[in-house]
C-alpha atoms as an extended CHARMM CRD file, in Angstrom:
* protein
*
       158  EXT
         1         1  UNK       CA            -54.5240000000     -118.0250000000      128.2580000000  PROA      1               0.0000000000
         2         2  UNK       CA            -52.2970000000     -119.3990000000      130.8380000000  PROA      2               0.0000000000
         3         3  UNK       CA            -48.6640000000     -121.1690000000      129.8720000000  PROA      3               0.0000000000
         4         4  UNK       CA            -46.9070000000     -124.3340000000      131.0810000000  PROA      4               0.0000000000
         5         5  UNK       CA            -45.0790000000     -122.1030000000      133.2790000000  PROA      5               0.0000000000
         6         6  UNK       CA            -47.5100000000     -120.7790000000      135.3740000000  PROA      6               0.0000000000
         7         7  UNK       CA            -47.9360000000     -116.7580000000      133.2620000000  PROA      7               0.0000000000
         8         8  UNK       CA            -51.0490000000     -115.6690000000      132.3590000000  PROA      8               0.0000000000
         9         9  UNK       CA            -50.5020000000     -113.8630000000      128.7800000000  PROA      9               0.0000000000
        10        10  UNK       CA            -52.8690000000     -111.2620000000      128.0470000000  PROA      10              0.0000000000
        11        11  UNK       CA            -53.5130000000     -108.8620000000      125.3090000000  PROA      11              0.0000000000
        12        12  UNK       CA            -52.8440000000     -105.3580000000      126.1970000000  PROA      12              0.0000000000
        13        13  UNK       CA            -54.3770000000     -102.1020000000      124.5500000000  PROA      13              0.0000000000
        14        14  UNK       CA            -53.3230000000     -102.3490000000      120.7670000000  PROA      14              0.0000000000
        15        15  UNK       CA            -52.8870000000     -106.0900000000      121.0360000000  PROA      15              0.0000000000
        16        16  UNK       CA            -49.5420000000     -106.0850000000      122.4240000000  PROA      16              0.0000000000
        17        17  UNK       CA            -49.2790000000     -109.4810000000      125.0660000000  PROA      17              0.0000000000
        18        18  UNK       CA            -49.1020000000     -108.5340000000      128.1660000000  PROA      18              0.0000000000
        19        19  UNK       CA            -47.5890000000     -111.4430000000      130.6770000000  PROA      19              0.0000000000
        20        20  UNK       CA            -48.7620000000     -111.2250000000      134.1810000000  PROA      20              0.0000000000
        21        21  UNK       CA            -46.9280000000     -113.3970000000      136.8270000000  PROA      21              0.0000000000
        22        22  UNK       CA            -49.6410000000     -115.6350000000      138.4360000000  PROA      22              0.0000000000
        23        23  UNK       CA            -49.1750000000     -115.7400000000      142.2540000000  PROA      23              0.0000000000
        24        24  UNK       CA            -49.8380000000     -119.2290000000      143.4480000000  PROA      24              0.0000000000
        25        25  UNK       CA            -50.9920000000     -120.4950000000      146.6720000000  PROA      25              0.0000000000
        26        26  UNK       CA            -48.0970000000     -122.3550000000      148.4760000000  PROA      26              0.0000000000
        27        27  UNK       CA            -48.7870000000     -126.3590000000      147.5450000000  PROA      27              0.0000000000
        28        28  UNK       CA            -50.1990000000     -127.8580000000      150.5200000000  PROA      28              0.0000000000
        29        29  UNK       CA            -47.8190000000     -130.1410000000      151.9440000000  PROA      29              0.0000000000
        30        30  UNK       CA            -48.0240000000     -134.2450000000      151.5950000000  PROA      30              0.0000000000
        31        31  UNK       CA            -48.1730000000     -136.0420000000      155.0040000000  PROA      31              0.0000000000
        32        32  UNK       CA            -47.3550000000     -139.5350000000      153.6960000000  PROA      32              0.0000000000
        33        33  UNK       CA            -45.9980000000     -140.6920000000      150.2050000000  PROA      33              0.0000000000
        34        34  UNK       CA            -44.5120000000     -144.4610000000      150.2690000000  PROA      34              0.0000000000
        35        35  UNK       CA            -44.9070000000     -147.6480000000      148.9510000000  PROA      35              0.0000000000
        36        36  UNK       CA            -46.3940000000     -150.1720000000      151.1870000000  PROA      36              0.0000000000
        37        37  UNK       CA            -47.0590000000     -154.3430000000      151.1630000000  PROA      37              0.0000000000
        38        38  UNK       CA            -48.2590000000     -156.7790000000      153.7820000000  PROA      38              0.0000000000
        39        39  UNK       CA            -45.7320000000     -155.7640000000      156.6890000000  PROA      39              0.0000000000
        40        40  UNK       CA            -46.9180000000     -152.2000000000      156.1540000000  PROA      40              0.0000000000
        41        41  UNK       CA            -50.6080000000     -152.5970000000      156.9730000000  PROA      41              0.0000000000
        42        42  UNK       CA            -50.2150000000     -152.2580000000      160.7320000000  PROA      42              0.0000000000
        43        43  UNK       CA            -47.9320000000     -149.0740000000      160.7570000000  PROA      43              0.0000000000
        44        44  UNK       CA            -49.5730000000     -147.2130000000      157.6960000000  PROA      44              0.0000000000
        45        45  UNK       CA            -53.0940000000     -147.5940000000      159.4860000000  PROA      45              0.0000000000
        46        46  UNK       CA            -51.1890000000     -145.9950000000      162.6100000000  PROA      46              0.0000000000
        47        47  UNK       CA            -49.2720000000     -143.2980000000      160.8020000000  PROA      47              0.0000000000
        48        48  UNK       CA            -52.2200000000     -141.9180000000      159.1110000000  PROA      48              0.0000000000
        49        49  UNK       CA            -53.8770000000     -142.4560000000      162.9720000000  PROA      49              0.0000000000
        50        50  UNK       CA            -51.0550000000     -140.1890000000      163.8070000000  PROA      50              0.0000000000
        51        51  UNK       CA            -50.8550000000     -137.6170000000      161.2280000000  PROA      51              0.0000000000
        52        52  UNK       CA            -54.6280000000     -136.6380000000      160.9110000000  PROA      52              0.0000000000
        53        53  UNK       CA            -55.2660000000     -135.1140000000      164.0930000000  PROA      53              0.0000000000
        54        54  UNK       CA            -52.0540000000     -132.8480000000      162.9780000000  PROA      54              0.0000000000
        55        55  UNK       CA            -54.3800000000     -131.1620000000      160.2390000000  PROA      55              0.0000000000
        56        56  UNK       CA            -58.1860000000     -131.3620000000      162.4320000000  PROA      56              0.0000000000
        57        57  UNK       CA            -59.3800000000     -134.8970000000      162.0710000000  PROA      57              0.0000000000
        58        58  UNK       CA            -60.1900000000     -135.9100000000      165.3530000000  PROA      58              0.0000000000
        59        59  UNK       CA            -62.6230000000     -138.2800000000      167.2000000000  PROA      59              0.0000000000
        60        60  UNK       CA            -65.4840000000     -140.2180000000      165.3050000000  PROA      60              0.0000000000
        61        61  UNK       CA            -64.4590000000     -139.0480000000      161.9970000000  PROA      61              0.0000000000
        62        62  UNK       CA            -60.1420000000     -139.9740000000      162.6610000000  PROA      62              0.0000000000
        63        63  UNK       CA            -61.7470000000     -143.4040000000      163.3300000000  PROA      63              0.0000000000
        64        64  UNK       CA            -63.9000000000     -143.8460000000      160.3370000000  PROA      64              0.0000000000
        65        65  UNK       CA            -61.4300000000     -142.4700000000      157.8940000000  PROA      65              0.0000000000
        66        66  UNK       CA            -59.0050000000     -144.9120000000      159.3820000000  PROA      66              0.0000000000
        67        67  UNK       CA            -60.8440000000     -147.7770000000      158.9100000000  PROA      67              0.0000000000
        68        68  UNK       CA            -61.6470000000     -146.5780000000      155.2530000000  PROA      68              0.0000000000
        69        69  UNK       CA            -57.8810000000     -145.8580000000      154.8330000000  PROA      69              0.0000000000
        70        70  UNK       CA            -57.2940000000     -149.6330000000      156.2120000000  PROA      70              0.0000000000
        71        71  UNK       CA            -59.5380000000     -151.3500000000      153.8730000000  PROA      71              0.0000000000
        72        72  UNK       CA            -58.7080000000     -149.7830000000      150.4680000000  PROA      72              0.0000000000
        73        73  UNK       CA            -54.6850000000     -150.4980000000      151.7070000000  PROA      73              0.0000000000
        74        74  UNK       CA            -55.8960000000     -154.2750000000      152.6150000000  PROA      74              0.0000000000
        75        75  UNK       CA            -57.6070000000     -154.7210000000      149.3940000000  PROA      75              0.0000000000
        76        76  UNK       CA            -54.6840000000     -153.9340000000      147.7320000000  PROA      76              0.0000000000
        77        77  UNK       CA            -52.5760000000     -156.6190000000      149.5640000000  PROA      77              0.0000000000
        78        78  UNK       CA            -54.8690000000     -159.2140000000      148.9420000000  PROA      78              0.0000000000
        79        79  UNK       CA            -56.5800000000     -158.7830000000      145.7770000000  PROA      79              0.0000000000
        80        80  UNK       CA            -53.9370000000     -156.6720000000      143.5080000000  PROA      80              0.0000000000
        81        81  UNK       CA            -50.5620000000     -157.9080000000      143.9530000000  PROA      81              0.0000000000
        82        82  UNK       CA            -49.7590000000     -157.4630000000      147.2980000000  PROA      82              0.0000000000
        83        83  UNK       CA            -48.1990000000     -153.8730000000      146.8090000000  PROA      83              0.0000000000
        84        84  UNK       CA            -49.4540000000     -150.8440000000      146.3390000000  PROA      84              0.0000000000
        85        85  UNK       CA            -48.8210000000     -146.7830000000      147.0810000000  PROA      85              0.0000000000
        86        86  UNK       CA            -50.2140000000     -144.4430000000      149.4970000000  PROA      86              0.0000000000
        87        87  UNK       CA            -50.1780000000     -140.5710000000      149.2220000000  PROA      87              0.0000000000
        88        88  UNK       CA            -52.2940000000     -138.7760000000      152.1680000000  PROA      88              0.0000000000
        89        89  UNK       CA            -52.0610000000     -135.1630000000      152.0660000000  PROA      89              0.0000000000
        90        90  UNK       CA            -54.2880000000     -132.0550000000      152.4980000000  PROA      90              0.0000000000
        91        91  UNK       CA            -56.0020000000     -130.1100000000      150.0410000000  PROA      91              0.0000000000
        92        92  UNK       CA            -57.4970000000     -127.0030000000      151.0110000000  PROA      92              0.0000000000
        93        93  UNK       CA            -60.1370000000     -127.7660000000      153.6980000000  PROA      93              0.0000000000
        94        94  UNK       CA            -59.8530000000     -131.2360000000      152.5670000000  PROA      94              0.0000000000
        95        95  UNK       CA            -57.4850000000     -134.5350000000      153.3660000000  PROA      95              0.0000000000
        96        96  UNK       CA            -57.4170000000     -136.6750000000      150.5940000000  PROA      96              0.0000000000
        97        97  UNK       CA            -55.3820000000     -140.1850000000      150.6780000000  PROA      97              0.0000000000
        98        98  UNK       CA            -54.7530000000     -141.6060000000      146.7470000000  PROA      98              0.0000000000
        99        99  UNK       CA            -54.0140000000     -145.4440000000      147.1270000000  PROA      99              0.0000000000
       100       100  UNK       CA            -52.8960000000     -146.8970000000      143.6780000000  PROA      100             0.0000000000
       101       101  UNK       CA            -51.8540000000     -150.3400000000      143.0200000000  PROA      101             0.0000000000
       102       102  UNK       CA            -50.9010000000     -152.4680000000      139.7110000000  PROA      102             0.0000000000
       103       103  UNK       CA            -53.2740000000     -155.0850000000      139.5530000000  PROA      103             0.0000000000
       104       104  UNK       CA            -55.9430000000     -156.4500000000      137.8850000000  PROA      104             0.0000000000
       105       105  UNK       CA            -58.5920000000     -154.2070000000      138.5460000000  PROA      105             0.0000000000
       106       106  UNK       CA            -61.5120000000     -154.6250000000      140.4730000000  PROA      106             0.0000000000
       107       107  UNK       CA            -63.9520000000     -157.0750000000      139.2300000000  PROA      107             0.0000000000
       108       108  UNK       CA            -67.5030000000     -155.7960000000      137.9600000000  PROA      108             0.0000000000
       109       109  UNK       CA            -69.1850000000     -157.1700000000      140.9050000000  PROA      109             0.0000000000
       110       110  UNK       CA            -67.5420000000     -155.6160000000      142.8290000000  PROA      110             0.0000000000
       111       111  UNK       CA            -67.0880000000     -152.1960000000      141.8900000000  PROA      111             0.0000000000
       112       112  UNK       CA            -70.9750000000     -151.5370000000      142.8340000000  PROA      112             0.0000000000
       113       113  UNK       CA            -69.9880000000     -150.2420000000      146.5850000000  PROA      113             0.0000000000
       114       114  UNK       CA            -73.1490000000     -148.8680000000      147.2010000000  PROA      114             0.0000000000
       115       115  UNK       CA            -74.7920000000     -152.5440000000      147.7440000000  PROA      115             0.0000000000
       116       116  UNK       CA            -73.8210000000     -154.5410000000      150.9730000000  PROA      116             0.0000000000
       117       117  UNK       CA            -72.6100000000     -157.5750000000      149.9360000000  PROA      117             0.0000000000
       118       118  UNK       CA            -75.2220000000     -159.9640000000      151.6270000000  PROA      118             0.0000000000
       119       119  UNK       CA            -74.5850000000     -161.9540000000      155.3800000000  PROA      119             0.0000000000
       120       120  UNK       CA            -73.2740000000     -165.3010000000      153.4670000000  PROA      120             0.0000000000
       121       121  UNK       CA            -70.6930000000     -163.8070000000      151.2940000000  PROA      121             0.0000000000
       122       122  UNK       CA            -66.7720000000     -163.5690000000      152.6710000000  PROA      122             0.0000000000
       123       123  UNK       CA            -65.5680000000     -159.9180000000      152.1170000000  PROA      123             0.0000000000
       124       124  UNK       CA            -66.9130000000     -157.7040000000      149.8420000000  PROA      124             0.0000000000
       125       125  UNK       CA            -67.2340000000     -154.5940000000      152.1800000000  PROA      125             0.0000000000
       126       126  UNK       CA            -64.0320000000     -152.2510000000      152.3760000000  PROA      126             0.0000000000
       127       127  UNK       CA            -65.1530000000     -150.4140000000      149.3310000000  PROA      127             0.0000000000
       128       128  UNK       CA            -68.7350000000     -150.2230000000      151.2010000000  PROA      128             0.0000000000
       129       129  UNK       CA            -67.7080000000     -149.3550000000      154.5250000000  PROA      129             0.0000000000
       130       130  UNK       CA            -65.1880000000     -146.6630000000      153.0760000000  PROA      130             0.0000000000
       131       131  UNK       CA            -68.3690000000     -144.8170000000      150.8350000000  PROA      131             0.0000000000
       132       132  UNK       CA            -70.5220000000     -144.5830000000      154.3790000000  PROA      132             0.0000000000
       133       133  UNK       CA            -67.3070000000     -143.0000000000      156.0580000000  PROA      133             0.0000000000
       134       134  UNK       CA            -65.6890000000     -140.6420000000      153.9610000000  PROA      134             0.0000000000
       135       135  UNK       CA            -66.8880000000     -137.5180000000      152.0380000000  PROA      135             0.0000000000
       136       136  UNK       CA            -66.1750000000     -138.5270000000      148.8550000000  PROA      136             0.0000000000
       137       137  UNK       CA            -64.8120000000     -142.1110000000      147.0410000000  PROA      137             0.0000000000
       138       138  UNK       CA            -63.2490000000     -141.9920000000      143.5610000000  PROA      138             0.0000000000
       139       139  UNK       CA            -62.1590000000     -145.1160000000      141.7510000000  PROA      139             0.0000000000
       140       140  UNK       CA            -60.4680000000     -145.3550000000      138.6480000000  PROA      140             0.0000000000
       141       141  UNK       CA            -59.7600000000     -148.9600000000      137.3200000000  PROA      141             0.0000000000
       142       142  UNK       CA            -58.4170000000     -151.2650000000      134.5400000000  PROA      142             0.0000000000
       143       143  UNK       CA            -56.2660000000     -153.9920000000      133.7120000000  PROA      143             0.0000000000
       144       144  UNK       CA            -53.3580000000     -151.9410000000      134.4680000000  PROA      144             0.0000000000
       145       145  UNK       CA            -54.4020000000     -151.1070000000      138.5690000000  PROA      145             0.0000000000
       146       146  UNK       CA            -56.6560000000     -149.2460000000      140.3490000000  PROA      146             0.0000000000
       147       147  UNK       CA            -56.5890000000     -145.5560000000      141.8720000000  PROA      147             0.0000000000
       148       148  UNK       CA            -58.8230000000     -145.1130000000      144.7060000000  PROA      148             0.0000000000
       149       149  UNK       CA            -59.1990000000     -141.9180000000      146.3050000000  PROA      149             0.0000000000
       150       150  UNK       CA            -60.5100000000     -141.1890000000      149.9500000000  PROA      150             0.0000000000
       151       151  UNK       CA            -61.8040000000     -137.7770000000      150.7830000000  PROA      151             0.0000000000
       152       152  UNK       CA            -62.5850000000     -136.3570000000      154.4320000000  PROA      152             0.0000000000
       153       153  UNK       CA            -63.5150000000     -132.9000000000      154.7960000000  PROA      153             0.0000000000
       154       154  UNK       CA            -62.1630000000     -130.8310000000      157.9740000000  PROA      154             0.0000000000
       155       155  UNK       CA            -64.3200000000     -129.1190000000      160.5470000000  PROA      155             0.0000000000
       156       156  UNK       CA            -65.4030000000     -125.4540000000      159.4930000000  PROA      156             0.0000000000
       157       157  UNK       CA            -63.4670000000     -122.5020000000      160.6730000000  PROA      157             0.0000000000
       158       158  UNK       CA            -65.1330000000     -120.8140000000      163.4440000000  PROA      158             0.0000000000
């Protein structure tokens, strides 16, 4: 059984506890925490540009998750209040960026990303374009906001 304060309490011969101090991996660091709104679009989209290569995302894949990273940040300016929040940071051999905002939510029809919204229809495709280029999408929304999470997954160790 582990506590709130990070022990691990076990029972020792003749039931005594026992606490054992768990050692815990340093927490990986956060690149970019802030608030953002419509001025911020530009210079998030080239901090992130700027911080990735920093932790291994280069090339094709710094391009793709940029774009991704762009979109969800858009959407939020235009469909859920025109603010939001951006966390990017890296998780193991992971970088995951968390966008949350306090809107709405995002509409039933459109929270089926995995269909291209057809040639005649105006928008519709950040949510698509950012499931082709990242490793994993998560999306949590509701009437109070939306979380969606973008996950890119470094190059192996060689």
């Amino acid at each position: 059984m582990e506590d709130r304060i990070g022990q691990t309490v076990r029972s020792a011969p003749g039931g005594e506890p026992r606490v054992d101090a768990v050692t815990s991996r340093p927490a990986e660091p956060v690149l970019l925490d802030r608030s953002f709104g419509h001025a911020d679009i530009t210079v998030l989209r080239h901090e992130v540009a700027r911080l990735l290569p920093g932790v291994g995302v280069t090339g094709e894949r710094l391009s793709g998750y940029v774009l991704a990273v762009n979109e969800v940040i858009t959407n939020v300016v235009l469909h859920a209040g025109g603010h939001g929040r951006i966390v990017l940071r890296r998780e193991g051999r992971s970088v995951w960026c968390v966008v949350t905002d306090s809107g709405p939510g995002i509409p039933d029809g459109y929270q089926d990303s995995h269909l291209l919204p057809g040639t005649d229809e105006i928008g519709g495709r950040g949510l698509w374009l950012a499931h082709r280029l990242c490793d994993e999408v998560t999306t949590a929304t509701g009437p109070i906001g939306t979380s969606i999470g973008l996950r890119i997954d470094l190059a192996p160790l060689v």
